[in-house]
Every structure is written in structure tokens, then in C-alpha cells.
C-alpha angles and dihedrals in degrees: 000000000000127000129197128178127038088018127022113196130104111260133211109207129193112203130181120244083267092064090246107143104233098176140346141194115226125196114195111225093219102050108011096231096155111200127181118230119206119203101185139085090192117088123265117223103243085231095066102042082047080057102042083046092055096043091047088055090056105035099044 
């Protein structure tokens, strides 16, 4: 996902069956700090935000 406007940056997003976005992993265009948002009250399994983080490192 892109994003232009209040923030610039490419964004990976991790999202339930249901659609609902649970966490996601955003990279700002100007100076690359990449931060990770998390949506949910409920718990995330490690393995899963290992997973969203690695796939972050390769995708952004």
C-alpha cells in the first residue's frame, strides 16, 4: 500500500479474514524510519508479527 498526504511513505498491512486491519508496518519516503502500528487490543500471535517484520524487511 501507498499513502500520500498527511504521511508519504509505502505500508505493509496485516489484516484479519474479516478484512479488519490488526497491524501494519509503515516506511516514510524522506527519511526511510520505518514503525510498526498496532489496531488491536486483542493479543498477536509472535509468530505473526516475526512474520509481518520480515516481510516488511524484504518488501519495503
Amino acid at each position: 500500500m501507498s499513502a500520500v498526504g498527511e504521511r508519504d511513505g509505502m505500508a505493509l498491512e496485516l489484516s484479519r479474514d474479516t478484512g479488519e486491519q490488526i497491524a501494519e508496518v509503515f516506511e516514510d519516503d524522506e527519511s526511510r524510519a520505518r514503525s510498526v502500528t498496532f489496531f488491536t487490543d486483542e493479543p498477536v500471535p509472535l509468530a505473526v508479527v516475526e512474520w509481518l517484520l520480515s516481510e516488511a524487511a524484504r518488501q519495503l
